[in-house]
C-alpha positions as CSV (number, residue, x, y, z in Angstrom):
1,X,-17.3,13.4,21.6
2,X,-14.4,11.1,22.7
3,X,-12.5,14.4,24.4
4,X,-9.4,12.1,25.7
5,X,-9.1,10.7,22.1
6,X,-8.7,13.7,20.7
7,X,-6.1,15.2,23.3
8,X,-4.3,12.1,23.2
9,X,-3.8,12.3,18.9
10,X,-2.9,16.0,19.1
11,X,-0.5,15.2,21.9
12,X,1.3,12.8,19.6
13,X,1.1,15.1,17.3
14,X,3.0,17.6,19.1
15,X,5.4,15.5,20.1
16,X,6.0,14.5,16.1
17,X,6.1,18.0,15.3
18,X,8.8,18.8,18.0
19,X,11.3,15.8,17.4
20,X,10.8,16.9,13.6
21,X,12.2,20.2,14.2
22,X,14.5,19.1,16.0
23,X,15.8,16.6,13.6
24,X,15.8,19.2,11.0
25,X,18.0,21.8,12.9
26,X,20.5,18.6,13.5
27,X,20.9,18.5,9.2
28,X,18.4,14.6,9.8
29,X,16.1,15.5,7.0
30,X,15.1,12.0,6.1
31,X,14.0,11.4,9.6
32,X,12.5,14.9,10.1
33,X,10.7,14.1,7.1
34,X,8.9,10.9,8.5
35,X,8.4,12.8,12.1
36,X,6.3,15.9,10.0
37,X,4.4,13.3,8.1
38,X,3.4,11.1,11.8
39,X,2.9,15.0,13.1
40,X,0.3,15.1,10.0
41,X,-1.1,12.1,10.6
42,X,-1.9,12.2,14.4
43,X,-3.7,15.6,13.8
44,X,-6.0,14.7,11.0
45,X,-6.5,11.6,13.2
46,X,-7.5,14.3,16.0
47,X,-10.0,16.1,13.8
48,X,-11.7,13.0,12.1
49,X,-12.6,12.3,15.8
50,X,-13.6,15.5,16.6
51,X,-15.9,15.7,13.4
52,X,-17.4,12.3,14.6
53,X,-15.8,10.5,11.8
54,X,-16.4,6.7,12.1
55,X,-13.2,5.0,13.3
56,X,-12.3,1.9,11.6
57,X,-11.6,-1.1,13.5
58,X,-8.7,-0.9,13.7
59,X,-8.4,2.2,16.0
60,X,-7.2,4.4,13.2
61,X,-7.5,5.2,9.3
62,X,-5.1,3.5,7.4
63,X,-2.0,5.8,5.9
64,X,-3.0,5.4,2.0
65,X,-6.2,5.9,2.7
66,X,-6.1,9.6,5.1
67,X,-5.8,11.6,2.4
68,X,-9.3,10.8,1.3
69,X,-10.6,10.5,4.2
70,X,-10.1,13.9,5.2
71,X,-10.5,15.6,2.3
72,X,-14.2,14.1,2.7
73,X,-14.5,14.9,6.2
74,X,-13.5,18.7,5.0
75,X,-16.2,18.3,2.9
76,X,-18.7,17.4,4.7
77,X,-17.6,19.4,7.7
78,X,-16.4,23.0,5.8
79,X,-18.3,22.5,2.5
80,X,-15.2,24.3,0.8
81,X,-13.7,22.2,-2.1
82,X,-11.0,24.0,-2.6
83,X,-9.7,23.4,1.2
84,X,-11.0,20.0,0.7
85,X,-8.1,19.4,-2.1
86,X,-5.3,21.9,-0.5
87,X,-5.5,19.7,2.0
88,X,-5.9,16.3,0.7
89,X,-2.5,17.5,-1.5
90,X,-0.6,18.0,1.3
91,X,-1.3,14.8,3.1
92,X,-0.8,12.6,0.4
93,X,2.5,14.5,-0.4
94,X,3.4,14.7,3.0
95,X,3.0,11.0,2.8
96,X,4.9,10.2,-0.3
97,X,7.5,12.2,1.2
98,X,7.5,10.3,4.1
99,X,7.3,6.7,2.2
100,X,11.1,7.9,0.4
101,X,12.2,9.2,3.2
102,X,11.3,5.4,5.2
103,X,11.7,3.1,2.4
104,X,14.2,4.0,-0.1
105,X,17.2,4.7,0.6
106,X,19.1,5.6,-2.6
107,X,16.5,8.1,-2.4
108,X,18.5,11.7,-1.2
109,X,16.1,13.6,1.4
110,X,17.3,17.2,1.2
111,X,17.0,20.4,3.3
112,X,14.2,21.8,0.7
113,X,11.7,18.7,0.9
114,X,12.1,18.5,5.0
115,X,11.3,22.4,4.5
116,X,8.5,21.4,2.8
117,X,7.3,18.8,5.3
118,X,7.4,21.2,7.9
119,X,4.9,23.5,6.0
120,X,2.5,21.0,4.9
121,X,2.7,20.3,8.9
122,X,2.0,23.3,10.5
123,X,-0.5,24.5,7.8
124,X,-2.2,21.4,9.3
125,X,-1.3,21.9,13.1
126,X,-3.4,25.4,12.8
127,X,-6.1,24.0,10.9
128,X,-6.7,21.5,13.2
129,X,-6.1,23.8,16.2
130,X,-8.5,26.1,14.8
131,X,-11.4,23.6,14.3
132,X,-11.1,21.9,17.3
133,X,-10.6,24.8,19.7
134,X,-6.7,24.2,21.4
């Protein structure tokens, strides 16, 4: 198991999580938004690898298709399917939070969705933490 890889994804994913807080604290919820979403993302990322998830060629799993792909790994891994969907729910809506917050503008972020992120972000942070022993 590709230890580095996986301390290197949960370190990003730390540093997500802390500019996202403090991004919220400043009132910048449509950029603490996108930071809790990248927080997501780098700790799925992290867990994938540690479940020995094939990596695409890329290097990483593409953002539209994460959701999936952990909710699978969960799966496969936990064999619960309810987790398998609580989860795959938050990262896709995570994600579509994320995708307003980055691409459309006329689109108001408020204090309740960055809430919101942050939730979906640390639910994940522990999960993760949990499986992979930090």
């Amino acid at each position: 198991m590709p230890e580095a890889a996986i301390q290197s994804w949960l370190a990003m994913a730390d540093d997500n999580m802390s500019a996202a807080g403090e991004l919220e604290r400043a009132g910048r919820h449509r950029s603490a938004v996108s930071r809790y979403y990248y927080s997501i993302h780098h700790a799925v990322h992290a867990v994938l690898i540690f479940w020995e998830r094939s990596v695409p060629p890329r290097g990483n799993w593409r953002h539209r298709d994460l959701p999936s792909e952990f909710r699978s790994a969960v799966l496969q891994a936990e064999g619960g399917r309810q987790w398998a969907r609580v989860w795959h729910e938050q990262v896709q809506n995570s994600y579509n939070l994320r995708v307003a917050a980055d691409y459309k503008p006329r689109t108001e972020v408020s204090q309740s969705e960055s809430s919101e992120a942050r939730r979906y972000a640390r639910a994940i942070a522990v999960y993760v933490q949990e499986i992979v022993h930090v």
